[in-house]
N, C-alpha and C positions, 0 to 999 in steps of 0.2 A: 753089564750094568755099569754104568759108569760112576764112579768115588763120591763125586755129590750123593747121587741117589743113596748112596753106601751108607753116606755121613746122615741123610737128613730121614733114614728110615728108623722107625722104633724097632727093638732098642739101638740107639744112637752108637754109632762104633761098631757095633755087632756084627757076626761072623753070618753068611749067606750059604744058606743048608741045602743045598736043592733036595725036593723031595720026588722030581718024576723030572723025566726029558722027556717033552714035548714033539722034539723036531731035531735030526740028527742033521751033520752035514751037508747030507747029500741032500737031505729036502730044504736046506737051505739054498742052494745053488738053484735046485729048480724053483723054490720061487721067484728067485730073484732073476731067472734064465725067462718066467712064465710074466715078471711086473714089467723085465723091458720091451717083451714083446706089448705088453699093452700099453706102453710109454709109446711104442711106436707105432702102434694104430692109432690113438688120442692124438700124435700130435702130427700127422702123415710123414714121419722120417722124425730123423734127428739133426737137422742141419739149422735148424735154432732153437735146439734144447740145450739146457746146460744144467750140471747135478751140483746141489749141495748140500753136506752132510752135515748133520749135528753134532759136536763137539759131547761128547768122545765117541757113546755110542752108536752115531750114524755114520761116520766119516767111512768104517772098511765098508759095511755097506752100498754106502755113497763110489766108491772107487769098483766096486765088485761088478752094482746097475753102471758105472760107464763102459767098463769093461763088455758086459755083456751087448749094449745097444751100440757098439763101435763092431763087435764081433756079430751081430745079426746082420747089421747094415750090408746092402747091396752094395757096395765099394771098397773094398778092402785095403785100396788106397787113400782113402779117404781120412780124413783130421781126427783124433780122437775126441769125444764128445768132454768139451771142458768141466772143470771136479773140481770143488771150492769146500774150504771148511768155513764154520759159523761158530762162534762160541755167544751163548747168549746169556750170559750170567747178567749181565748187566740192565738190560733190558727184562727178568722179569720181575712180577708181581709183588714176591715175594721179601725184596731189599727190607732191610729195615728189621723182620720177624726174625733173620736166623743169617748166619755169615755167609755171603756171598764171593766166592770165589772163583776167577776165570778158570776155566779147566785145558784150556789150550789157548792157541794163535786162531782168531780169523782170519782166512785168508782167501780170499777170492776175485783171485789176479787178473778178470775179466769183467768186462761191464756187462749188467742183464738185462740194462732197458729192452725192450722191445723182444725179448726172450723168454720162453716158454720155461720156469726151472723149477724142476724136479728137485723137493727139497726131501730129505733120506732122513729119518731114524730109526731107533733099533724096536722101543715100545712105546706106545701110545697109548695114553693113561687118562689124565683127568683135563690134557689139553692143553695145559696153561704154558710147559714151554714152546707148544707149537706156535702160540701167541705168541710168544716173547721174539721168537723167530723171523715171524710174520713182521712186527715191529723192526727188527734189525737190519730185514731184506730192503726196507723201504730208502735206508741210509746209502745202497749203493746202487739206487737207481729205482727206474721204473719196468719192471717186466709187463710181459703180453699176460701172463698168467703164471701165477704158483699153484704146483700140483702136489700133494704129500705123498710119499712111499715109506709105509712101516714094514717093519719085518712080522710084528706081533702087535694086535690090537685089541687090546684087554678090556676095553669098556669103561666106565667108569667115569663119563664126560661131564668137567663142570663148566666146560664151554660149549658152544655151537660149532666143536670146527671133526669134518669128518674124511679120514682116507681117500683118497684117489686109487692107493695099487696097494694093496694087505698079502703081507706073506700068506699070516693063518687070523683069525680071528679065536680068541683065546679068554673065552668065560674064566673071570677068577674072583677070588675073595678081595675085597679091597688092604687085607691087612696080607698076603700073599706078594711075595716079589717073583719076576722074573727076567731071568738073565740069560742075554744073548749074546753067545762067542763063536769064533768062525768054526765051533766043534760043534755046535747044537745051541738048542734053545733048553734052557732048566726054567723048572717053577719050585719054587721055596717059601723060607720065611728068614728070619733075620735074627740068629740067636747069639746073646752074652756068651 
């Protein structure tokens, strides 16, 4: 879970309790071993895909799906499939209600006009940073199509925007947090 979420969760400041594990390691790898094989039937190959990850909690994920659709691909000499970070503080909804803080570098040293990009985070909630996202992508070009890849998809949608490749799909409480480290997935709550 990345330090915004940390900050802007009640109670404010609060310490992140897990109360179950989800998804251990190893079922992390297979799905993300299981979403690039579907990245690469969706788009027939990867030779004009390109991944980008959400600033903070998508990025290892966003490098882990290159990894794997570089190591599926028929070529083993082939290019590694390019890996950009997004920071979208700026672009969402929210400005103005509560402090908005960059959490990283955008960086995405590639142009995507006319590219297929696989954009990565870790949980998919109520939607609104995928927006904000969606909004930011537009700044460094035109793709063929944006596809989303979550790890965890908890529901709880106050947009119209919905997965392309889901690790797990993951019914929760709305007042319920969960946090995704390359150790496992935890579900909690946020205590003083």
């Amino acid at each position: 879970m990345a330090e915004r979420e940390r900050r802007i969760t009640p109670p404010y400041g609060g310490v992140f309790v897990a109360r179950a594990r989800v998804m251990e390691a190893d079922d992390i790898r297979r799905a993300i071993w299981r979403m690039a094989h579907e990245v690469i039937e969706r788009n027939q190959g990867v030779d004009e895909t390109v991944v980008v990850g959400l600033q903070t909690g998508g990025v290892a994920l966003a490098e882990a799906l290159a990894t794997a659709l570089h190591d599926i691909g028929e070529d083993p000499e082939a290019s590694p499939v390019p890996v950009g970070t997004l920071d979208v503080a700026f672009y969402r909804d929210d400005i103005g209600l509560r402090p908005v803080l960059p959490e990283a570098v955008t960086d995405i040293p590639f142009d995507i006009t006319g590219k297929f990009v696989v954009l990565v985070d870790d949980v998919l909630f109520t939607g609104r940073t995928i927006r904000a996202a969606l909004d930011a992508l537009t700044d460094y070009g035109r793709p063929r199509a944006i596809q989303l890849a979550v790890m965890i998809d908890r529901g709880h949608r106050e947009l119209p925007i919905r997965p392309d490749y889901v690790g797990k799909n993951l019914p929760t409480r709305r007042d319920e947090v969960v946090d995704v480290t390359p150790d496992g997935v935890d579900i909690g709550e946020m205590r003083k």
